[in-house]
N, C-alpha and C positions, 0 to 999 in steps of 0.2 A: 277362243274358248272361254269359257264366262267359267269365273270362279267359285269354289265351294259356297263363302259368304253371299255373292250374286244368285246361286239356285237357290240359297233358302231364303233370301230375300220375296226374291220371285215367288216363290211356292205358300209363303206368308202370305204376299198376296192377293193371289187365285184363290188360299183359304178365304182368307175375308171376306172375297167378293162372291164365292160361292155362300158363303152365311147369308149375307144381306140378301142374296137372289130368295132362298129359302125363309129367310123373314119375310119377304114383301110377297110372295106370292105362296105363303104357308096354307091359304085358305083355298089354293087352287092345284088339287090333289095332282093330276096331270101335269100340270107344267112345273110341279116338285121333280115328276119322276122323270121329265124327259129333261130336267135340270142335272140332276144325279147321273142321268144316263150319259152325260153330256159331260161331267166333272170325272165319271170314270174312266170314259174313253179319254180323256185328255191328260189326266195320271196316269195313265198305260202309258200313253204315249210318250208323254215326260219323259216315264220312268224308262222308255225304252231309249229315248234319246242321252239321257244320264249314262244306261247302259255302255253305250254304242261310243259316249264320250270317254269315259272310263278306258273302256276295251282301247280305245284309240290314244289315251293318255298313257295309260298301261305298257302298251306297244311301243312309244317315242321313248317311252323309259328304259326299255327292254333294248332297243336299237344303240340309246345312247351310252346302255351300260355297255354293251357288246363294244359299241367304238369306245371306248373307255379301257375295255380291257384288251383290243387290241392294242391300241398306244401304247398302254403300261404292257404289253409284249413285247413291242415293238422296240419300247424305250429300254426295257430291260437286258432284250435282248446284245444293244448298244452298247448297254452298260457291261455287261458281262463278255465282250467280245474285246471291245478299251482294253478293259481291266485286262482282261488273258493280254491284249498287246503288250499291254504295257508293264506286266509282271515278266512275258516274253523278252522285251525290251531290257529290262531292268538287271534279268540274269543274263543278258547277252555282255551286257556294260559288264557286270561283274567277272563276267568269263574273260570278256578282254583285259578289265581291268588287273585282275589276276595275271595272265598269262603280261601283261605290262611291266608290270612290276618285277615277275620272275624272269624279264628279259633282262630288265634294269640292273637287278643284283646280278643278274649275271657276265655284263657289262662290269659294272663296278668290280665284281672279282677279277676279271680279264685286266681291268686297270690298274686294280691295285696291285696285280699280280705283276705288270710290265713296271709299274713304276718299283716297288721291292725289288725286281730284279735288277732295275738302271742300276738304286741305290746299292747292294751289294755289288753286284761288278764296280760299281766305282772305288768301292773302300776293298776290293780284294787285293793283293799284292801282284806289282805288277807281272810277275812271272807265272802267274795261277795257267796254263794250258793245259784243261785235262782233255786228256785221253785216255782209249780202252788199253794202249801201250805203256803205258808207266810200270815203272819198276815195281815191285814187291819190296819194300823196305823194310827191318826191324823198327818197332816201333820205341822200345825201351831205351834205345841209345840214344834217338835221337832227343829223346826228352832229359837223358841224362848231359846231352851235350848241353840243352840249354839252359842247365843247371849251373854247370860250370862257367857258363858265358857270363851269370847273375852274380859266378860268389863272391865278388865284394860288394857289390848292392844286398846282398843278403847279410854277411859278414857284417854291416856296419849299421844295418836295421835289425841286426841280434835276431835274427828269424832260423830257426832250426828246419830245416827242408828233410824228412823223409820217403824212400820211397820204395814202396811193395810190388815184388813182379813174381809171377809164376817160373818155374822152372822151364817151361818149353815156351820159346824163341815164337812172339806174335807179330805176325807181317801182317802190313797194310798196301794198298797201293795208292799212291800218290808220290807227289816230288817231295822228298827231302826236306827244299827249303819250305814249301811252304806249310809242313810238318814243324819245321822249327818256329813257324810265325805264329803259329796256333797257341802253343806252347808258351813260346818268350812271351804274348800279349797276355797270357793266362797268369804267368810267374808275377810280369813285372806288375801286373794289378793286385795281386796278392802283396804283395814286397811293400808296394805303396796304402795299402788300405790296412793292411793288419798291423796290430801295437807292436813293440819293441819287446821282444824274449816269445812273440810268437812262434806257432809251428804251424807248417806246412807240411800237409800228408798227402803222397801223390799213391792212389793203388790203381795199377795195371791188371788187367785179366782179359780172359775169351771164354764169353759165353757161347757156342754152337758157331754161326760166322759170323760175328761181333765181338768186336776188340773194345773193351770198357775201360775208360780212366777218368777215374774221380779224384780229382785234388778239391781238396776240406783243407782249412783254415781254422783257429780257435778263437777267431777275433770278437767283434761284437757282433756279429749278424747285419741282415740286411732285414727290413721293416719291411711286409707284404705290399704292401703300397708301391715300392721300391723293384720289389723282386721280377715283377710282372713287367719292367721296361729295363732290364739292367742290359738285355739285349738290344736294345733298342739303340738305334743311329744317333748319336748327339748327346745321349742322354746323360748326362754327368751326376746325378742322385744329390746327395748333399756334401757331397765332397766336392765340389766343381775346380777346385782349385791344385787338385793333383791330375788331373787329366781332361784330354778335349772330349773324350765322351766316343772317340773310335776302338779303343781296346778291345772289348768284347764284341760288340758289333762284330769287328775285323772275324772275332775267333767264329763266331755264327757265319756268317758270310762261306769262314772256308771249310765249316764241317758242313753246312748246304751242298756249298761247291763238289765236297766229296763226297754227300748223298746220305750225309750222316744224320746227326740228331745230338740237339745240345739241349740241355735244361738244368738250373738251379733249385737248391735247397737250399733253405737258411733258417735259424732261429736267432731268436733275440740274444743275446750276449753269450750265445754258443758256439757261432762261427757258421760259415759258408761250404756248400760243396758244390761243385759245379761239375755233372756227370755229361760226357761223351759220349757216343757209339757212335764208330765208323768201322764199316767192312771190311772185315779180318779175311787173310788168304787162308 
């Protein structure tokens, strides 16, 4: 196909040489007009063939856009099917990913839960067998018992031990002894941690079928930092040197054991209370 610049090249000239033809034979009226006749016909024709070229340039362009926007259909299409794969793909990760994770932790609690459990059965007293069989026991004597067991460790750390009980008689069930372990590891860490002309206030009660005893101290408190592992296995706080860190443990371990619930209160140089609930008969 001959380009824009090439037809007017050409058609430059055909003019010229139609002028010259019309110069040189000006004086010969006829052979002007059958020169004219001869320059029209052949501009038609030209012009028909430009036409014809055109219409056929036109048309490749037309073809070429059409395959042009097939492709970019085509390719789009690609694209936008990937993409959905792979945004498919992406939340499918995330679903498993999730549902992983939430296996994980739940794993981890199952372990943490076996291992708590080694660790208290190992620090509970050996005679701990509970059953639905155990006795109903008074709860107030037996903690007065281990009251008595302490008084000269009291007596001679000048600690004033009081203690509040309700008029009607609160049963627990469990053994005995290890009602008194509960207790004596409650006393003797009082005894040891509170200053000299302390007091010790033990109150007894039954709320609906829970037996509440809260022994409070006047000491210095325990620092929040502190409070949140005083339960804790090993944990000896900043006093390491009066005890190996199983007292309280022990006492947690066996209000678990008896299905109870142990938790501290303290303030700074106000003293300690350390409240119980286990299921009253």
């Amino acid at each position: 196909m001959k380009t824009n610049t090439q037809k007017l090249l050409l058609a430059v000239l055909f003019t010229l040489f139609i002028v010259e033809m019309i110069s040189f034979y000006q004086s010969q009226i006829w052979i002007m007009f059958i020169i004219f006749v001869i320059f029209s016909m052949c501009a038609m024709q030209y012009a028909r063939a430009c036409r014809e070229e055109s219409e056929e340039e036109l048309e490749d362009e037309k073809e070429n856009s059409q395959d042009l926007q097939a492709k970019y259909s085509d390719l789009k299409g690609r694209n936008d099917r990937m993409k959905s794969e792979f945004e498919n793909q992406v939340e499918l990760n995330e679903r498993k990913l999730e549902a992983s994770t939430e296996e994980i932790a739940a794993l981890n609690s199952q372990l943490n839960s076996a291992m708590r459990f080694d660790a208290l059965k190992a620090i509970l007293p050996a005679q701990a067998q509970f059953n639905k069989d155990m006795d109903a026991i008074s709860l107030v004597p037996v903690i007065r018992s281990v009251i008595r067991d302490y008084h000269q460790a009291i007596k001679e750390a000048g600690i004033v031990v009081q203690i509040s009980e309700p008029d009607e008689i609160i049963y627990v069930r469990a053994e005995e002894e290890i009602i008194r372990r509960l207790f004596s590891n409650i006393i003797d860490n009082a005894v040891k941690f509170i200053d000299r002309d302390g007091k010790i206030i033990i109150t007894v009660s039954q709320v609906d079928d829970e037996a509440i005893v809260v022994v409070r101290d006047n000491g210095i408190g325990i620092s929040e930092s502190q409070l949140n592992h005083i339960f804790d296995i090993n944990y000896q706080g900043d006093n390491s040197t009066l005890g190996n860190g199983l007292g309280l443990a022990q006492v947690k371990a066996i209000v678990d054991y008896l299905g109870g619930k142990i938790y501290a209160r303290s303030t700074q140089n106000d003293g300690t209370g350390i409240f119980i609930h286990l299921q009253a008969e």
